[in-house]
C-alpha distance (Angstrom), angle and dihedral (degrees) to the residues before:
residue distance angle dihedral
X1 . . .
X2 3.73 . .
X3 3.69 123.0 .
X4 3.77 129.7 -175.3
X5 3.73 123.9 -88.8
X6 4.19 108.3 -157.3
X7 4.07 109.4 -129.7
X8 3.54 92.2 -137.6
X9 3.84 90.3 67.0
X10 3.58 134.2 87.7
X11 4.24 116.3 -144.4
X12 4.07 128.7 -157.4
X13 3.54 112.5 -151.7
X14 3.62 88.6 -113.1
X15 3.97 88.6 56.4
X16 3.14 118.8 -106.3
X17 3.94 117.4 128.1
X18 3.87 128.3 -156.0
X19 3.83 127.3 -168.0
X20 3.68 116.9 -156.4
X21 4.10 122.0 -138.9
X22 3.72 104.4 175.7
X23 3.64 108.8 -62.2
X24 4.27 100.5 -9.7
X25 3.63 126.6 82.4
X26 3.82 123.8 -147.9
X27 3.84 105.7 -149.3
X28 3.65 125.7 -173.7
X29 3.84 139.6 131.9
X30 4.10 131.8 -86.3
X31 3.43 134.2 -97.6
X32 3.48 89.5 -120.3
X33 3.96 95.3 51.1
X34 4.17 82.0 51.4
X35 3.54 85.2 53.0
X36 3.88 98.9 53.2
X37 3.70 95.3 37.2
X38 4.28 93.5 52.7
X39 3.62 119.0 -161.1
X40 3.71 113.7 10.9
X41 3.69 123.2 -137.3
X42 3.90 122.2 169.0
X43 3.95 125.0 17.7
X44 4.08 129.0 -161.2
X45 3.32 118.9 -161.9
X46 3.97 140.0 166.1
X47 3.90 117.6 -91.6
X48 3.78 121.6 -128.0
X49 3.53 117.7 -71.8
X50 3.85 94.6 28.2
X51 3.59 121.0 127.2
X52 3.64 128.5 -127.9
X53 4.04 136.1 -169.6
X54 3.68 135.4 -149.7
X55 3.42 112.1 -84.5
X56 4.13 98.7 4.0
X57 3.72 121.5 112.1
X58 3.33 115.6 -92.7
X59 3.88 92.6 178.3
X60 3.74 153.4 -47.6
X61 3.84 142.0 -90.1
X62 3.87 116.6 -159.0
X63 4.04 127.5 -163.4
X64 3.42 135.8 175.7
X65 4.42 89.0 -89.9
X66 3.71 95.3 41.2
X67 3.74 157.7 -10.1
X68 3.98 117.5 -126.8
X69 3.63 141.1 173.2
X70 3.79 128.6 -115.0
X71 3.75 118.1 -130.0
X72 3.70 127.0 -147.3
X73 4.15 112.8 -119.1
X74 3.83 84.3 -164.4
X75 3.76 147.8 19.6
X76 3.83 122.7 -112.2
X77 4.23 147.9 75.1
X78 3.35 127.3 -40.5
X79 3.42 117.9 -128.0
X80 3.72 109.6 174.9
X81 3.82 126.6 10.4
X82 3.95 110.8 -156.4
X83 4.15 100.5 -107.7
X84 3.96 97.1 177.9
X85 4.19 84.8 65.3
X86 4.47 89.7 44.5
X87 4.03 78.9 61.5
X88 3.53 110.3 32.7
X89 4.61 95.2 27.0
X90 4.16 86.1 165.3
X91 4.06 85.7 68.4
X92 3.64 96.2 69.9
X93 3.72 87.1 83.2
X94 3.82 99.5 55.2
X95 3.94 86.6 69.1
X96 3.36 116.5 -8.9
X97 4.36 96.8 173.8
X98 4.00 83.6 51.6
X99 3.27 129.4 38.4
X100 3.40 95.6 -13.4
X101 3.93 85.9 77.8
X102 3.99 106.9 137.3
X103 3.95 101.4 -155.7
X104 3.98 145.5 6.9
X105 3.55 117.1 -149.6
X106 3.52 138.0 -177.0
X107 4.30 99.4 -131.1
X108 3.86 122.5 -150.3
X109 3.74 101.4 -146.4
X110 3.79 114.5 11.2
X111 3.96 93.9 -156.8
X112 4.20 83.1 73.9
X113 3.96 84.0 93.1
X114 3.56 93.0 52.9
X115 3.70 90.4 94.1
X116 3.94 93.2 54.1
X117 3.67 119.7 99.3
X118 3.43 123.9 -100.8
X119 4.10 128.6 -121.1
X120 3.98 93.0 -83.7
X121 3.62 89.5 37.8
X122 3.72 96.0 56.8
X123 4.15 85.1 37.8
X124 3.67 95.5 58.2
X125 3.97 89.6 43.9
X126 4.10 96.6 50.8
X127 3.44 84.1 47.2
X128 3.17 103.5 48.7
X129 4.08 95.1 57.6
């Protein structure tokens, strides 16, 4: 099954994708890790103000298969955590590039995500599994 991977994202190998405006990261999770998780049912995220660093947790999505952690593409503050998916977690999966965004954050050096793969790149690793 192949799904589409926007360009104007970057991907971890562990799925997560940021897009960069300026200074603030949008972080959330993939349609693919959606897909292998199934229906999700309880989401943790940071609260405002909170720090996070590149590859830390910065929290955890739980579904009926599984419970896994969420891992920070970049290093920096957050500045708004997404509270219409904390109440309604199943949403993420109606659009998980738009409003199913997870965090904002405020980055410290933008070229941190120059390590993370690229839309083909994640696309020819998904697909390869």
């Amino acid at each position: 099954m192949s799904s589409e991977y926007p360009h104007n994202l970057r991907y971890l190998d562990s799925h997560e994708y940021v897009r960069l405006d300026d200074d603030i990261a949008t972080i959330g999770i993939t349609q693919f890790a959606i897909e292998q998780l199934g229906d999700v049912v309880f989401l943790e995220l940071p609260d405002t103000g909170d720090t996070i660093t590149k590859g830390d947790t910065f929290g955890t999505i739980e579904s009926v298969k599984a419970v896994e952690t969420l891992n920070s593409p970049v290093s920096g503050t957050v500045i708004e955590s997404n509270e219409a998916l904390i109440n309604a977690p199943e949403q993420v999966a109606d659009d998980p590039y738009g409003e199913g965004w997870f965090i904002k954050v405020r980055v410290d050096d933008a070229a941190e995500i120059d390590d993370s793969l690229t839309a083909e790149q994640y696309q020819t690793l998904v697909e390869g599994m």
